[in-house]
Each structure stands twice: as structure tokens, then as C-alpha cells.
C-alpha positions in Angstrom: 197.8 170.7 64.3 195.6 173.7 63.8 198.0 176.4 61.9 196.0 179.5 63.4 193.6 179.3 66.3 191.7 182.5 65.1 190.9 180.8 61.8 188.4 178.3 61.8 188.2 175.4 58.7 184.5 174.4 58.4 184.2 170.9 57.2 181.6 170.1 54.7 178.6 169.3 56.6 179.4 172.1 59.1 179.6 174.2 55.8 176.1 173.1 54.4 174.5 173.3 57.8 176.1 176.8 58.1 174.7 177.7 54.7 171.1 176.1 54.6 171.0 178.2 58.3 171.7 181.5 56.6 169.3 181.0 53.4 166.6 180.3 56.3 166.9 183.4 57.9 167.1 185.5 54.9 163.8 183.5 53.9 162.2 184.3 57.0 163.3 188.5 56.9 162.1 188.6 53.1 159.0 187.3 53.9 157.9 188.6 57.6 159.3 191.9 56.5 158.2 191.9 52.8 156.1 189.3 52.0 158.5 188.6 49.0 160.1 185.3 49.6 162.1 186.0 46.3 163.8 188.9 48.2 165.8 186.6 49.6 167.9 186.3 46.5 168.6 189.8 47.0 169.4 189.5 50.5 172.0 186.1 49.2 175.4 188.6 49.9 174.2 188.2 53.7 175.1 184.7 53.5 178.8 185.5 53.3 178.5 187.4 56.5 176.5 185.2 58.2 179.7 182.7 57.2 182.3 184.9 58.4 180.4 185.0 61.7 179.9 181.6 62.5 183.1 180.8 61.2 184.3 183.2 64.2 182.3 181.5 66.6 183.1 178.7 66.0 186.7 179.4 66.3 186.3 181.3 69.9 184.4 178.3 70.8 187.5 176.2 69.8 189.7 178.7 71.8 187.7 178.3 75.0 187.9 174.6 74.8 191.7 174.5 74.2 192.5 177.2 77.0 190.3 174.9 79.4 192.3 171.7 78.0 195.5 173.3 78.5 194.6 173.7 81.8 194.6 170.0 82.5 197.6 169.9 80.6 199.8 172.3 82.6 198.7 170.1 85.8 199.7 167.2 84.0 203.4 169.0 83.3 203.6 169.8 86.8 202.9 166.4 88.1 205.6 164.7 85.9 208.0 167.4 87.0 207.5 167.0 90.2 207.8 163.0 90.2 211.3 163.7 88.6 211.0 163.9 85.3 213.2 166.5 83.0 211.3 169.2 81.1 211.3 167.6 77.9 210.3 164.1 79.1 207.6 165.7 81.3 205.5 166.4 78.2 206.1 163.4 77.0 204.6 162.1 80.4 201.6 164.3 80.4 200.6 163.2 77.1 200.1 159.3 79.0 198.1 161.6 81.4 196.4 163.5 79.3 195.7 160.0 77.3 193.1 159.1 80.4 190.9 162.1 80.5 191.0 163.0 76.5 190.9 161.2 73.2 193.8 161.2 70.7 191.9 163.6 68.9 191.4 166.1 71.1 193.2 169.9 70.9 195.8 169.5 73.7 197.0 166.1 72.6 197.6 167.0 69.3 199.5 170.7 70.5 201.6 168.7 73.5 202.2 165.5 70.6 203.5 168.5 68.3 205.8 169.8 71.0 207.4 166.4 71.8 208.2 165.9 68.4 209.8 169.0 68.1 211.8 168.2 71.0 212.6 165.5 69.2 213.9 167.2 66.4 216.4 169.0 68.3 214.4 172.6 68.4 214.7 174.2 72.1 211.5 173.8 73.9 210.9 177.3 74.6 210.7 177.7 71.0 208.3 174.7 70.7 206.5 176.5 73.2 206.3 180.0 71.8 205.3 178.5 68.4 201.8 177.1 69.9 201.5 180.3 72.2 201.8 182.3 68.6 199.1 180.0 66.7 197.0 179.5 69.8 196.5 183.4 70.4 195.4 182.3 73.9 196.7 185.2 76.6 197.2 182.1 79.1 199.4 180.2 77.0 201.2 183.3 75.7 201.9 183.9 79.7 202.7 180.6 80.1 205.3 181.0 76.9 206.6 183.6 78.2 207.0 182.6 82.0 208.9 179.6 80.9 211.5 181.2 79.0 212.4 183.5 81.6 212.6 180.4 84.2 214.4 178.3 81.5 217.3 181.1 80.7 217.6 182.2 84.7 217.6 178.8 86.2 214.6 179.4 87.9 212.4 176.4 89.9 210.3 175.4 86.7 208.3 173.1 89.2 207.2 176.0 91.1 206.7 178.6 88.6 205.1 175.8 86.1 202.4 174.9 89.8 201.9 178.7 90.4 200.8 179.7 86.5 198.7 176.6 86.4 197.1 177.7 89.7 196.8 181.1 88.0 195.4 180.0 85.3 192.6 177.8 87.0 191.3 180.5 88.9 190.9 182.5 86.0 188.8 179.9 84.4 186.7 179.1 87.7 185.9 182.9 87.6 185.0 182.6 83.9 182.7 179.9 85.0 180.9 181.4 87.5 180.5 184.7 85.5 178.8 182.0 82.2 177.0 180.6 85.0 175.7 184.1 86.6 174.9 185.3 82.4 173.2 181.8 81.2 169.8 183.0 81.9 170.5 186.6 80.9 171.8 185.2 77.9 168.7 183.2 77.5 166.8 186.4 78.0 168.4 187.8 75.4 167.8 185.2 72.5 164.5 185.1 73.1 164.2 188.8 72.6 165.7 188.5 69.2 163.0 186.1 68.6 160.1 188.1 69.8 160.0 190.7 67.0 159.3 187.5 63.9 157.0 186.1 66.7 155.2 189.0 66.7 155.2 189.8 62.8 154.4 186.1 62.2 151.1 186.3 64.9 150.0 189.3 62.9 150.2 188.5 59.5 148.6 185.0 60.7 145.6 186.5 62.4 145.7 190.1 61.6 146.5 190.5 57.7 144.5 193.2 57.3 146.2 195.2 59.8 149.7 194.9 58.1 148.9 195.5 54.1 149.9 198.7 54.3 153.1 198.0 55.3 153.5 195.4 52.1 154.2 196.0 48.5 154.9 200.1 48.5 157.5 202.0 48.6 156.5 203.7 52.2 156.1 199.7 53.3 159.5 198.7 52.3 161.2 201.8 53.6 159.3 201.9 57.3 160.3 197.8 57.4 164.3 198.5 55.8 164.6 200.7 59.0 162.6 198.4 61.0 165.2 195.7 59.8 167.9 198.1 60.5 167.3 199.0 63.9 166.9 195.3 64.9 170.2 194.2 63.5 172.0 197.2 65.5 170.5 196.0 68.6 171.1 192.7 68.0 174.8 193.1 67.5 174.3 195.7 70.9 173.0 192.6 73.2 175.6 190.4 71.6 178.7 192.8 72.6 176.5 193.6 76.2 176.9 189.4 77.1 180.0 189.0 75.6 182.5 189.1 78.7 186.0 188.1 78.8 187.9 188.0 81.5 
């Protein structure tokens, strides 16, 4: 059970590949835009950045995956409810069906095995609910959190509310699907661009040396490239926020 969606624990070799990733690039800047590989031991603190934003992508990545899992699941919920089953033994039932299309290890077996066995240990439902809505930070399952305690303290048709927010819910990932879809090249585009300025430096200090010494080993070199460097980063992070659409 993962305590906080928003955190993200890298494992070791996630951790080294994360690292030896980082001390690349900062090898790469010191030299294309200093010819001083030993900068890069300067340039070391960016590591912990470059950490802290993996580590966040890789826990939106998680996010995504469990929000289109939970998906699944809620049709699973609705299925078991509909063939008769109570509320609490419906999870139990759409773990079985879950079971066919996922492994044991996957996000939305371990969140619906954690809610059984809090039924099991006598805590209401809509507070086993609200517990993985709180840790999953995922708007749909917050919804869904809420939705069902209103239905659960009024009496409403759980069936039917439980069939209309997972109908809800799909089309909201459809439409995030066709908007990745429409962006994929775009987004392509755009890490290419961010290649193009170390293609360029590279192709010049490869055939043109000459031409770039006097941006090398002065201080009018290392000031023009430190705002070179500068600008690239903002308009890296600009491109990055431009492509980054949620729905």
C-alpha cells in the first residue's frame, strides 16, 4: 500500500539509474558550454534537483496509471453490485475480476485488497474509501469518495450512482487519451528542440573549434555561455508547462 501517492520511493537501481543520468548531463553542460569537464563537480548540487524531479515524475506517472486502473475497478464494483452482491462483498468480488486483467502486484489490487481488509476489521467503508481517496490525491477517486458517502447516508441507488461516476470517469480519460494522442508528436517536437542546442555546440566544437575559443576559458566566455545556459533552462521548463495538460 503506497502511504502518499504524491511521494514517490525510488528503489535502488531506479536511484542509480536516476543518478548516473543527472552526472551525465551535468558532464555534457560543463563541457559543451565550458570545455571544463571538471565543472561538473561544481554543477553536482543540480543532481538533487534533477532527483526531486524525476522523483515527481515518476510519481505523476504512478497517478496516471492508478486513476486509469481504478477505472477498471469501478466497472468491476458495478458489475458485482449489479449481480447482487452487497457493497462490501462487491469489492471483494471485483478483486477476482480485477485478478484476470492485472497481476497481484498491480496498484488497484493492492488499494481494493486494503479496503476489503478494512471491511474486515469492522471500519465503515466510506471511511476505507476516503482513506485511499486522501493518499491517492486523484480528483476521480476523491469524487468517487465523496459520491459514495452521500449515496451511502441517503439511501441512494449505489448501483446507479456507482455506473454513472464510472461512466464519468471513462470519458474523462478517453478525452485524456485523445488529447496525449493529438500532443505525442508535439511533444516529440519539443524534445528534440531541447536537444538541438548540444547538437549544435557539439557540431561546432567538432568541426569548427576555432570558431568557439573565444567563447572558452575567459571570463566574457563563461558569462555570455552562464546566460546562454540560463535562457535554455527557462525555456525548457516553458515547453514543459506549454505540453503539460490536465484535464
Amino acid at each position: 500500500m503506497v502511504e502518499d501517492y504524491d511521494i514517490y520511493h525510488m528503489n535502488k537501481k531506479e536511484f542509480l539509474v536516476c543518478l548516473f543520468k543527472g552526472f551525465l548531463l551535468c558532464l555534457i553542460v560543463s563541457f559543451l558550454f565550458y570545455q571544463n569537464i571538471f565543472l561538473c563537480l561544481l554543477l553536482s548540487p543540480y543532481l538533487y534537483f534533477f532527483y526531486k524531479k524525476e522523483q515527481r515524475k515518476m510519481a505523476e506517472d504512478r497517478k496516471k496509471k492508478l486513476n486509469t486502473e481504478f477505472l477498471d475497478g469501478i466497472h468491476s464494483l458495478s458489475v458485482a453490485l449489479e449481480a447482487g452482491y452487497s457493497v462490501e462483498n462487491a469489492f471483494k468480488a471485483a478483486i477476482k475480476d480485477l485478478g484476470l486483467m492485472y497481476s497481484k502486484e498491480a496498484l488497484i489490487m493492492k488499494e481494493f485488497q486494503c479496503i476489503v481488509s478494512q471491511i474486515n476489521h469492522n471500519i465503515p467503508i466510506e471511511n476505507a474509501i476516503g482513506e485511499f481517496a486522501n493518499r491517492s490525491k486523484l480528483e476521480d477517486v476523491e469524487c468517487f469518495s465523496e459520491v459514495f458517502k452521500t449515496a451511502k447516508r441517503t439511501g441512494g441507488d449505489l448501483v446507479a450512482i456507482i455506473k454513472m461516476t464510472g461512466k464519468t470517469i471513462g470519458e474523462k480519460v478517453e478525452v485524456m487519451r485523445e488529447i496525449e494522442t493529438l500532443i505525442t508528436a508535439k511533444k516529440m517536437e519539443a524534445n528534440i528542440m531541447k536537444l538541438v542546442p548540444f547538437g549544435i555546440l557539439g557540431y561546432m566544437l567538432l568541426g569548427s573549434p576555432q570558431f568557439l575559443k573565444p567563447l572558452y576559458h575567459n571570463l566574457f566566455g563563461i558569462i555570455f555561455m552562464t546566460i546562454l545556459l540560463g535562457i535554455y533552462l527557462f525555456l525548457t521548463k516553458l515547453v514543459d508547462k506549454i505540453i503539460a495538460i490536465r484535464v
